[in-house]
PDB file with one MODEL, atoms N, CA, C and O in Angstrom:
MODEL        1
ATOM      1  N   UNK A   1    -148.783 145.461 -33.492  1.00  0.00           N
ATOM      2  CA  UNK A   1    -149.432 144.972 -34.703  1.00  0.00           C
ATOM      3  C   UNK A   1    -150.843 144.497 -34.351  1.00  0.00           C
ATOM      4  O   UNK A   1    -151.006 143.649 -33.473  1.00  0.00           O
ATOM      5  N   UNK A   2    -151.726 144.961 -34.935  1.00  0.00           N
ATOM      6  CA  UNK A   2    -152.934 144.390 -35.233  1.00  0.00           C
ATOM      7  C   UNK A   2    -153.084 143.063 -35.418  1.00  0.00           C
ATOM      8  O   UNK A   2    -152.578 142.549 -36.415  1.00  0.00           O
ATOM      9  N   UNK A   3    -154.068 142.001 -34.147  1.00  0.00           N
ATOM     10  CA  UNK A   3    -154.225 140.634 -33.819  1.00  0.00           C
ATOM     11  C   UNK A   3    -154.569 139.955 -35.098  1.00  0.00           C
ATOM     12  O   UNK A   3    -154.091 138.915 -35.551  1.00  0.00           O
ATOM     13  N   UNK A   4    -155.619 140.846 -35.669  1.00  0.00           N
ATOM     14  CA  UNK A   4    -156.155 140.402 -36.861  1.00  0.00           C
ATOM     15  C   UNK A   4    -154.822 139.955 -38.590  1.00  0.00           C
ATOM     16  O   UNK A   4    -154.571 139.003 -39.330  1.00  0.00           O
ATOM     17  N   UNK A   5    -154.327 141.633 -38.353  1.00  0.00           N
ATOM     18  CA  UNK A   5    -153.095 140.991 -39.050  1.00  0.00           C
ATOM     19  C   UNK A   5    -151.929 139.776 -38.828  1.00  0.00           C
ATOM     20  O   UNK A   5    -151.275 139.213 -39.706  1.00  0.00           O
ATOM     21  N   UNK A   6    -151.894 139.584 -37.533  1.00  0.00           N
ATOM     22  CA  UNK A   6    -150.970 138.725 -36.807  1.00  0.00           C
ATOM     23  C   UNK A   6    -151.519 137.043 -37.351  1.00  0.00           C
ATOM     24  O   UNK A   6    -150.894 136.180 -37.969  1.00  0.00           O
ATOM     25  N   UNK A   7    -152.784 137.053 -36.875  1.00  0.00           N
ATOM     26  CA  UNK A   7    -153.446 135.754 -37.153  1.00  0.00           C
ATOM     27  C   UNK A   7    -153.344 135.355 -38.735  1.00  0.00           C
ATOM     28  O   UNK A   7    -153.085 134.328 -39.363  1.00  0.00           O
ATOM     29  N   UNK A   8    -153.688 136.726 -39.055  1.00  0.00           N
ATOM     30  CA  UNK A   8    -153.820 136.478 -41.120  1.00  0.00           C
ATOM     31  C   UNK A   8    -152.069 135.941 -41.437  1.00  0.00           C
ATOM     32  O   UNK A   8    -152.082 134.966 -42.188  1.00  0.00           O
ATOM     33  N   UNK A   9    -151.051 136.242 -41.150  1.00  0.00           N
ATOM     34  CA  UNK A   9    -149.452 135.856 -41.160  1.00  0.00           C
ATOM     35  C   UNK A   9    -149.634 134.515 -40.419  1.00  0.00           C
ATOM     36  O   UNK A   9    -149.278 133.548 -41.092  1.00  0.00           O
ATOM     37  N   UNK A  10    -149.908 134.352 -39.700  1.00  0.00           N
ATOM     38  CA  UNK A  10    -149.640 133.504 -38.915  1.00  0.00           C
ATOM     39  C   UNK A  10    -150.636 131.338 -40.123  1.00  0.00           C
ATOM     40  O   UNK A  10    -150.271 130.171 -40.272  1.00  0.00           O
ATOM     41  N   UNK A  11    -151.784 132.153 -40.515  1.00  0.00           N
ATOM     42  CA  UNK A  11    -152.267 130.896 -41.257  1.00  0.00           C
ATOM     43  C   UNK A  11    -151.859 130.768 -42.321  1.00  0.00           C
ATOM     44  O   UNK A  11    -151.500 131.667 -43.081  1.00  0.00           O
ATOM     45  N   UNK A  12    -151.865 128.691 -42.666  1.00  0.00           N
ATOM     46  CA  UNK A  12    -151.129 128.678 -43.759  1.00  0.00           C
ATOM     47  C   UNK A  12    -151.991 129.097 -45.152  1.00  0.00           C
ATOM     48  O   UNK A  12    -153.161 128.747 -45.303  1.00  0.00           O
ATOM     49  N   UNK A  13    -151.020 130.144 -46.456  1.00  0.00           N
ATOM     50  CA  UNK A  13    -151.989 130.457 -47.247  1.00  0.00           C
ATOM     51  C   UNK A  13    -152.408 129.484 -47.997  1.00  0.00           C
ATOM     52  O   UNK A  13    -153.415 129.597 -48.696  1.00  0.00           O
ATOM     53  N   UNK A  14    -151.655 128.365 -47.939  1.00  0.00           N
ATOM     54  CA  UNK A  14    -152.589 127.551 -48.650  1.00  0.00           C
ATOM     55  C   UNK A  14    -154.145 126.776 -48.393  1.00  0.00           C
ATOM     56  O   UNK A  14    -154.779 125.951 -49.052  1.00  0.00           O
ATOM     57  N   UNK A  15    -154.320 127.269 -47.492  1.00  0.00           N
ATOM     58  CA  UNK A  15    -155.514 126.642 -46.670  1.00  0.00           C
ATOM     59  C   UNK A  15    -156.453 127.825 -47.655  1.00  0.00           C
ATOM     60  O   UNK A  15    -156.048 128.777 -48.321  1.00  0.00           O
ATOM     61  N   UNK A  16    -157.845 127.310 -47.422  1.00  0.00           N
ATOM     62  CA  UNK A  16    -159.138 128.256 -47.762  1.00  0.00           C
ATOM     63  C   UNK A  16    -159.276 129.587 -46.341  1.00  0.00           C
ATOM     64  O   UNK A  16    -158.945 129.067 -45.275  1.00  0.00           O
ATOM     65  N   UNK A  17    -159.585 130.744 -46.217  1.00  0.00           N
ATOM     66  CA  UNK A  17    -159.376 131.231 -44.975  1.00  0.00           C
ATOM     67  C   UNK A  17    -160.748 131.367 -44.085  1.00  0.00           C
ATOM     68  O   UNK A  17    -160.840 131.907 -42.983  1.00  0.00           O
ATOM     69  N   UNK A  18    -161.995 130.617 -44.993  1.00  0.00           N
ATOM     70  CA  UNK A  18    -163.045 130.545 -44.650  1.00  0.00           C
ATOM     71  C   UNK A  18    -163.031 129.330 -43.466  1.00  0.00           C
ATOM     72  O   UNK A  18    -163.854 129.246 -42.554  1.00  0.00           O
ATOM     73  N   UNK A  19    -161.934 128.443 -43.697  1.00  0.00           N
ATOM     74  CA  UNK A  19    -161.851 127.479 -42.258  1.00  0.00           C
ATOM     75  C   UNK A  19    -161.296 127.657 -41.518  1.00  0.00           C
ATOM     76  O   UNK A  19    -161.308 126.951 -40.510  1.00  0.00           O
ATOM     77  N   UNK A  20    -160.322 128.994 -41.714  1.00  0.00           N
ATOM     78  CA  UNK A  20    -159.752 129.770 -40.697  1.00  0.00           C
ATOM     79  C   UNK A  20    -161.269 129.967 -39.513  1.00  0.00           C
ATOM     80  O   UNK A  20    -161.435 129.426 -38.420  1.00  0.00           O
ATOM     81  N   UNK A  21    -162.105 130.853 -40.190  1.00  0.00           N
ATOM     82  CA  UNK A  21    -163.351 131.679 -39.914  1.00  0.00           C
ATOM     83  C   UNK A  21    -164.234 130.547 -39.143  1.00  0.00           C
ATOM     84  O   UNK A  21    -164.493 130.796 -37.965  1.00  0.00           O
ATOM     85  N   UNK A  22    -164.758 129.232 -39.735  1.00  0.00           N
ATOM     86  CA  UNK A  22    -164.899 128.086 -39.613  1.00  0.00           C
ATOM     87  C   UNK A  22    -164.642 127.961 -37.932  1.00  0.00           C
ATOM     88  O   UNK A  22    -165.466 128.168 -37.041  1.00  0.00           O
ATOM     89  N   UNK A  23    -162.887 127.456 -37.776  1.00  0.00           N
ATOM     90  CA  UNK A  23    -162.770 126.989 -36.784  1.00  0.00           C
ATOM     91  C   UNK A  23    -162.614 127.676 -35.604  1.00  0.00           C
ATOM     92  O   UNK A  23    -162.524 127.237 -34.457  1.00  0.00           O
ATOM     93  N   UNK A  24    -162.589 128.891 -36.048  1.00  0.00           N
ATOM     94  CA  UNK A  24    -162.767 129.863 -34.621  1.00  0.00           C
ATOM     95  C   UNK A  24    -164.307 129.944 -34.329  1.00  0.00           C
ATOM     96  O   UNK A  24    -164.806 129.636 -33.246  1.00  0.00           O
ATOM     97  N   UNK A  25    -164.968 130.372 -35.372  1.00  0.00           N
ATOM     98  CA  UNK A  25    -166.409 130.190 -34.711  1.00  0.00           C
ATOM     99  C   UNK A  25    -167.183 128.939 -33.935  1.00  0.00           C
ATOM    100  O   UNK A  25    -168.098 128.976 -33.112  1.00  0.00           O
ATOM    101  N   UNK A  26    -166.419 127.751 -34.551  1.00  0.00           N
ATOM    102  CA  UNK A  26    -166.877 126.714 -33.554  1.00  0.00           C
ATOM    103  C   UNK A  26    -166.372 126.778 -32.300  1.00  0.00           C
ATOM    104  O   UNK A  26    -167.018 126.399 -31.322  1.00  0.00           O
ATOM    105  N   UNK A  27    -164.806 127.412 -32.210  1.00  0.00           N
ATOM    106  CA  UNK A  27    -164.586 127.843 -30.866  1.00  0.00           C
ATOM    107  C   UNK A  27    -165.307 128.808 -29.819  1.00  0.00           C
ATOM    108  O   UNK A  27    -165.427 128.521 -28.628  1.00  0.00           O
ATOM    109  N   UNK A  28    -165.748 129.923 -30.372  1.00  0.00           N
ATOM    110  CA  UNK A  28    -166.475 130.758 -29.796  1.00  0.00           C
ATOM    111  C   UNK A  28    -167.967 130.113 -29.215  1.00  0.00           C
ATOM    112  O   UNK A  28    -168.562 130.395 -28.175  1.00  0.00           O
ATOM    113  N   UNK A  29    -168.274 129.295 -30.121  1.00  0.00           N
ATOM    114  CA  UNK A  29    -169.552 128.491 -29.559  1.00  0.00           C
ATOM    115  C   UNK A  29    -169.185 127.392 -28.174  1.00  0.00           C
ATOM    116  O   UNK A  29    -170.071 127.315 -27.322  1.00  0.00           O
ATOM    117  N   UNK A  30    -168.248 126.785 -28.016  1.00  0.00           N
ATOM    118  CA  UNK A  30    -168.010 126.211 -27.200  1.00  0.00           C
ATOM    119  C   UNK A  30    -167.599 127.307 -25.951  1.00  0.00           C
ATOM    120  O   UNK A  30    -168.182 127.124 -24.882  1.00  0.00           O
ATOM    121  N   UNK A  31    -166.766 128.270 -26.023  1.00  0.00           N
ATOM    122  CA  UNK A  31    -166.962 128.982 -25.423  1.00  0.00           C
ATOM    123  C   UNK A  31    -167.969 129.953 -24.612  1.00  0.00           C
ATOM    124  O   UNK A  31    -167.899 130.588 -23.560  1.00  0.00           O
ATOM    125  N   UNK A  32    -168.742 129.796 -25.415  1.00  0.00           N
ATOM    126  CA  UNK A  32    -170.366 130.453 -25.028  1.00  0.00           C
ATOM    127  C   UNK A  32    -171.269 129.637 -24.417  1.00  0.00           C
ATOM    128  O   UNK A  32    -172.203 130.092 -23.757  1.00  0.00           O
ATOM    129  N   UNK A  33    -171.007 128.055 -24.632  1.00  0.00           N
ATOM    130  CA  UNK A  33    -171.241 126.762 -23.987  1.00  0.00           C
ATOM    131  C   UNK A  33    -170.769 126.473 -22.813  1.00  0.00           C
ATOM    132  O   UNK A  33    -171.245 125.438 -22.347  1.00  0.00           O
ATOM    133  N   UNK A  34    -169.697 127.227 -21.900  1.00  0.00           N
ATOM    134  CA  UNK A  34    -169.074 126.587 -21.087  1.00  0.00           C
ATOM    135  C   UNK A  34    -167.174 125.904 -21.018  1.00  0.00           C
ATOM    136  O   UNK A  34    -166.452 125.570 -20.078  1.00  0.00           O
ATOM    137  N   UNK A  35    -166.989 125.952 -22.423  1.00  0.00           N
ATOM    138  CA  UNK A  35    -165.776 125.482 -22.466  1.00  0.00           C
ATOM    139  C   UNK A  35    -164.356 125.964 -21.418  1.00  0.00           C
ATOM    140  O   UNK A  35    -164.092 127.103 -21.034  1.00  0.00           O
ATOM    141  N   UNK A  36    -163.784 124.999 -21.205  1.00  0.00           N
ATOM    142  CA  UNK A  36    -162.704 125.931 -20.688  1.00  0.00           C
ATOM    143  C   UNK A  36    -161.401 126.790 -21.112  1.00  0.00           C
ATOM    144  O   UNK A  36    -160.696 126.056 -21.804  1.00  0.00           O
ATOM    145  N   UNK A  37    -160.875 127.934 -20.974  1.00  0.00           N
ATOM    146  CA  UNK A  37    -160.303 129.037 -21.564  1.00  0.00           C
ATOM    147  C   UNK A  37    -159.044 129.022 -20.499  1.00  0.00           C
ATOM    148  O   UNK A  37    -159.105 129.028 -19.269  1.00  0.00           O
ATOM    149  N   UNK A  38    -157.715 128.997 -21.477  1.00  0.00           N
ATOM    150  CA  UNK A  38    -156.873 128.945 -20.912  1.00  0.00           C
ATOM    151  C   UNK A  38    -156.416 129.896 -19.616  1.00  0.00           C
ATOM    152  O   UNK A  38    -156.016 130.954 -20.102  1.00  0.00           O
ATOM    153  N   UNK A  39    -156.332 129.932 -18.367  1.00  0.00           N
ATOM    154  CA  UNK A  39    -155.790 130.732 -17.671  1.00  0.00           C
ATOM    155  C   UNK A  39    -154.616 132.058 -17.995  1.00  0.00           C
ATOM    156  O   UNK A  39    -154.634 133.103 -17.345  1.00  0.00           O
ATOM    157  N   UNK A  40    -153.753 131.814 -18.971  1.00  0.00           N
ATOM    158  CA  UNK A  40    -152.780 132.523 -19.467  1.00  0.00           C
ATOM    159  C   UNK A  40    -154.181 134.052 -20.365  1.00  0.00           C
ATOM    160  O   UNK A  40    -153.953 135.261 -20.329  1.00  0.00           O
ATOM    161  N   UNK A  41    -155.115 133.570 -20.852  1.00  0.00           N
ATOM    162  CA  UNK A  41    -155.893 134.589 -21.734  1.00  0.00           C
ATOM    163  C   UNK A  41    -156.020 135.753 -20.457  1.00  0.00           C
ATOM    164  O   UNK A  41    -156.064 135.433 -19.269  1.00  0.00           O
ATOM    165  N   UNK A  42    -156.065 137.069 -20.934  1.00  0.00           N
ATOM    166  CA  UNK A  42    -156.344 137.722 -20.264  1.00  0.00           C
ATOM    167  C   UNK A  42    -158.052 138.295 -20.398  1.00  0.00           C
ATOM    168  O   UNK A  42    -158.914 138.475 -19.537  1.00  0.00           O
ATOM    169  N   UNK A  43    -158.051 138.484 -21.992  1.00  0.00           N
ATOM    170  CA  UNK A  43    -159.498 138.603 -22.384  1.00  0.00           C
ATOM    171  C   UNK A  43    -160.365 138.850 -22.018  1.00  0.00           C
ATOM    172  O   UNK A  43    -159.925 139.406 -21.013  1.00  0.00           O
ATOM    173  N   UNK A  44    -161.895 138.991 -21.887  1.00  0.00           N
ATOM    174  CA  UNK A  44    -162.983 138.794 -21.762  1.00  0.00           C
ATOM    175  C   UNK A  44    -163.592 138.653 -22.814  1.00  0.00           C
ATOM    176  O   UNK A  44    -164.618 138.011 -22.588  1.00  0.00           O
ATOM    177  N   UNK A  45    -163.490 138.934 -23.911  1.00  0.00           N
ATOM    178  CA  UNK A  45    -164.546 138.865 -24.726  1.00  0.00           C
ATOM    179  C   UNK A  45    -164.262 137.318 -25.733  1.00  0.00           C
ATOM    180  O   UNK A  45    -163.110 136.971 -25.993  1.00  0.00           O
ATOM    181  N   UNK A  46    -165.089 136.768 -26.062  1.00  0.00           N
ATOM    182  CA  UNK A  46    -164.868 135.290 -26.681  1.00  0.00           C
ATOM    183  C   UNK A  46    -164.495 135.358 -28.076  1.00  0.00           C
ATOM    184  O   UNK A  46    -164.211 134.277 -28.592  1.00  0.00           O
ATOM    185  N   UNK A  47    -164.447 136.173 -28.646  1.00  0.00           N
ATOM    186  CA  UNK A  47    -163.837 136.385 -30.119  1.00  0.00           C
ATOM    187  C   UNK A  47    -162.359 136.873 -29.617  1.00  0.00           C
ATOM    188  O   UNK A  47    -161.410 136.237 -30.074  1.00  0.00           O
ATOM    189  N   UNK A  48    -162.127 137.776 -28.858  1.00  0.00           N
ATOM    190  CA  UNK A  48    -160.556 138.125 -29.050  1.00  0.00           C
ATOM    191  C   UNK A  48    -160.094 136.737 -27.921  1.00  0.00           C
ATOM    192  O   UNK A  48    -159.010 136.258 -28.252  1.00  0.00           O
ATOM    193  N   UNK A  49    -160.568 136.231 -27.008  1.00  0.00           N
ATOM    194  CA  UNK A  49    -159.940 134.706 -26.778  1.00  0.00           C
ATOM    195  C   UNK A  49    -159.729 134.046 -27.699  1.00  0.00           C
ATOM    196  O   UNK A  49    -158.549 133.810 -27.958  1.00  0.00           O
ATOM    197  N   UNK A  50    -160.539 133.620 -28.353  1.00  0.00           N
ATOM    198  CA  UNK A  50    -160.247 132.634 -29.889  1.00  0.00           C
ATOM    199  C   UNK A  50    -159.298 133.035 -30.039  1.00  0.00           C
ATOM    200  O   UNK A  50    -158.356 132.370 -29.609  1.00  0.00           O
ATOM    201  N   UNK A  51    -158.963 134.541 -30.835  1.00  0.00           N
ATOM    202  CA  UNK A  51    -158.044 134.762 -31.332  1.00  0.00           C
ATOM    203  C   UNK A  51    -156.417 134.753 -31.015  1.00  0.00           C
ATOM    204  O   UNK A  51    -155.423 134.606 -31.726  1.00  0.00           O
ATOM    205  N   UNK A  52    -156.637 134.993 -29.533  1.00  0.00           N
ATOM    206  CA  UNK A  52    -155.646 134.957 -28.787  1.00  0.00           C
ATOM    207  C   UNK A  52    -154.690 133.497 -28.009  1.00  0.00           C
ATOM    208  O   UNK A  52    -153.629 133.447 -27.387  1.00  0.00           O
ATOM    209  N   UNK A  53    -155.857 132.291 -28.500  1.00  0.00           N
ATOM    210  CA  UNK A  53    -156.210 130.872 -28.184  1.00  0.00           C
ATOM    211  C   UNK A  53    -154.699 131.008 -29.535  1.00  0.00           C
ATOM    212  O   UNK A  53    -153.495 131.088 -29.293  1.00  0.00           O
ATOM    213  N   UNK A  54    -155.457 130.987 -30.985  1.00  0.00           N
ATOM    214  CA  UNK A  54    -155.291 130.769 -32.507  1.00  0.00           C
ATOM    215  C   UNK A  54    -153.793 131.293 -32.565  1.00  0.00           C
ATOM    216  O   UNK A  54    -152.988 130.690 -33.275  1.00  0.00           O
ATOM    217  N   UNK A  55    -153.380 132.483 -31.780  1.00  0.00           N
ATOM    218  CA  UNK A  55    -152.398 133.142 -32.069  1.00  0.00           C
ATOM    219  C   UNK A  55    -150.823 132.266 -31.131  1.00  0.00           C
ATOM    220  O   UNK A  55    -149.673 132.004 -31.484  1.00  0.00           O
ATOM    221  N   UNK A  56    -151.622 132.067 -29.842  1.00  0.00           N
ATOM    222  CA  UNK A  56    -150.985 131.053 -29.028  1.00  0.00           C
ATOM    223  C   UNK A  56    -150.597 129.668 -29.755  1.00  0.00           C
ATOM    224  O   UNK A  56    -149.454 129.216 -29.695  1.00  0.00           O
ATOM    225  N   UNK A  57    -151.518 129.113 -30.361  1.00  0.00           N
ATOM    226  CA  UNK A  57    -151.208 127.872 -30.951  1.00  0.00           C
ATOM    227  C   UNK A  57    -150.253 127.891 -31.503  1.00  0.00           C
ATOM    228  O   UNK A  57    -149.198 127.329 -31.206  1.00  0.00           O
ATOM    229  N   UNK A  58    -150.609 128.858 -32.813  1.00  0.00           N
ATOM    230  CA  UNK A  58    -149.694 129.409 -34.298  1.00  0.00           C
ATOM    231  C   UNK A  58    -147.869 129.591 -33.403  1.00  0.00           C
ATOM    232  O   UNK A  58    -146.825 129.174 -33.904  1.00  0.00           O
ATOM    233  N   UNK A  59    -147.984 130.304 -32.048  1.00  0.00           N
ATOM    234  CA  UNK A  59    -146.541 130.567 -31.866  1.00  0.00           C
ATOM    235  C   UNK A  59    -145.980 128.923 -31.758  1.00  0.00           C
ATOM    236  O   UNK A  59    -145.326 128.391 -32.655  1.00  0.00           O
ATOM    237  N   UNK A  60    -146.344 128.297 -30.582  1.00  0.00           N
ATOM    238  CA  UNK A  60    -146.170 127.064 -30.479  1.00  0.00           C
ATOM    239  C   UNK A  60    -145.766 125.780 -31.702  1.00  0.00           C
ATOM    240  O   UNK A  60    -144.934 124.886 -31.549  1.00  0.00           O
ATOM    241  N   UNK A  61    -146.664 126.033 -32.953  1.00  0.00           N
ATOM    242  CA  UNK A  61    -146.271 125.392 -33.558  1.00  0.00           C
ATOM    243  C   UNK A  61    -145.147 125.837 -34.629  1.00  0.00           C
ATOM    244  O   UNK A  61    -145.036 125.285 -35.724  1.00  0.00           O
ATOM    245  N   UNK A  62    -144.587 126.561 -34.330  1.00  0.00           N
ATOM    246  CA  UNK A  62    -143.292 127.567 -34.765  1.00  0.00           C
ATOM    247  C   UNK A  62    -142.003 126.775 -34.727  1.00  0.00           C
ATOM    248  O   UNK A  62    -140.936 127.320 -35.010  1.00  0.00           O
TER     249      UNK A  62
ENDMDL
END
């Protein structure tokens, strides 16, 4: 399945999805800052980390 679809299931719809958009981009900025990125990401690129960060969370809080 497509990450993008995964993440879209995964947030609640009652939320706006623009703070979906919101809080990953502040992630990506910290990331581009230096932040630290979980060891488990395999990634390189800082948008599919976020996403993969977002998708990690979402299981966790399951």
């Amino acid at each position: 399945m497509n990450k993008n679809i995964k993440l879209l299931d995964k947030y609640d719809k009652k939320e706006n999805i623009y703070k979906l958009v919101q809080l990953m981009a502040n992630r990506v900025y910290q990331i581009l800052n230096g932040a630290a990125v979980s060891p488990t990401i395999k990634e390189k690129d800082p948008i599919q980390i976020v996403m993969e960060e977002f998708l990690e969370q979402a299981e966790n809080n399951e």
